[in-house]
C-alpha positions as CSV (number, residue, x, y, z in Angstrom):
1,X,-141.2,11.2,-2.7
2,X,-140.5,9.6,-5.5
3,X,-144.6,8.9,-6.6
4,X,-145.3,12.5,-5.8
5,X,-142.5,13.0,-9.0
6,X,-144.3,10.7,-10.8
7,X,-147.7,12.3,-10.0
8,X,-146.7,15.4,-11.1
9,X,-144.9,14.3,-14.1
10,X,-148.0,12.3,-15.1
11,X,-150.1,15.9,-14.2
12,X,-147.5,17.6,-16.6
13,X,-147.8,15.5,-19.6
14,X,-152.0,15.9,-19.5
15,X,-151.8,19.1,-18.7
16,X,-149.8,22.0,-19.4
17,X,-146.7,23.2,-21.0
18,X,-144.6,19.4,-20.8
19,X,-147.5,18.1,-22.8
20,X,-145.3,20.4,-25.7
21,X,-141.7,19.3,-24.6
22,X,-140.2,16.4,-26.3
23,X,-140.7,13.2,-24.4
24,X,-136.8,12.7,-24.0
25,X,-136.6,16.3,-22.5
26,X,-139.5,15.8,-20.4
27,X,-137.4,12.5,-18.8
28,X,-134.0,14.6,-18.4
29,X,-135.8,16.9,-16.5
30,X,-137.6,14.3,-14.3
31,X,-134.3,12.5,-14.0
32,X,-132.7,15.9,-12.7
33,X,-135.1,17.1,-10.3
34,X,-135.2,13.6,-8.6
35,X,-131.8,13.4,-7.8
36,X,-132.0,16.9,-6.4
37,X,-134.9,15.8,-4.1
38,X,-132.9,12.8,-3.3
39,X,-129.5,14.7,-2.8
40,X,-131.7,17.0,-0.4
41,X,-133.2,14.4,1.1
42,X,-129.8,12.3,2.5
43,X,-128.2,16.0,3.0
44,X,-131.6,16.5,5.7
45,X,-131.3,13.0,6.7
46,X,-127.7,13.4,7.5
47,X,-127.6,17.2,8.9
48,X,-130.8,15.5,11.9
49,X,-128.3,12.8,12.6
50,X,-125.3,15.1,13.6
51,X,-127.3,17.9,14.7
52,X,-129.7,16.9,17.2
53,X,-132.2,19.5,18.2
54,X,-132.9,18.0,21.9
């Protein structure tokens, strides 16, 4: 998960609007969605473990 952030921060920076952000913004805003995706990811994790579906 954390390469396809990287990917698409790397994507950003050549192309598109980030390319005209600062750099230090540009990390902030990496920094942030990561731990989002990696809050939702335990939250998922955790919900399957004490929810079992079968």
């Amino acid at each position: 998960m954390l390469f396809l952030v990287a990917a698409l921060l790397l994507l950003g920076v050549v192309m598109g609007t980030v390319a005209h952000a600062p750099l230090t913004f540009t990390l902030v805003t990496a920094a942030v969605i990561a731990v989002w995706l990696g809050i939702f990811a335990l939250r998922e994790r955790h919900s399957r473990r004490h929810n079992p579906t079968h």
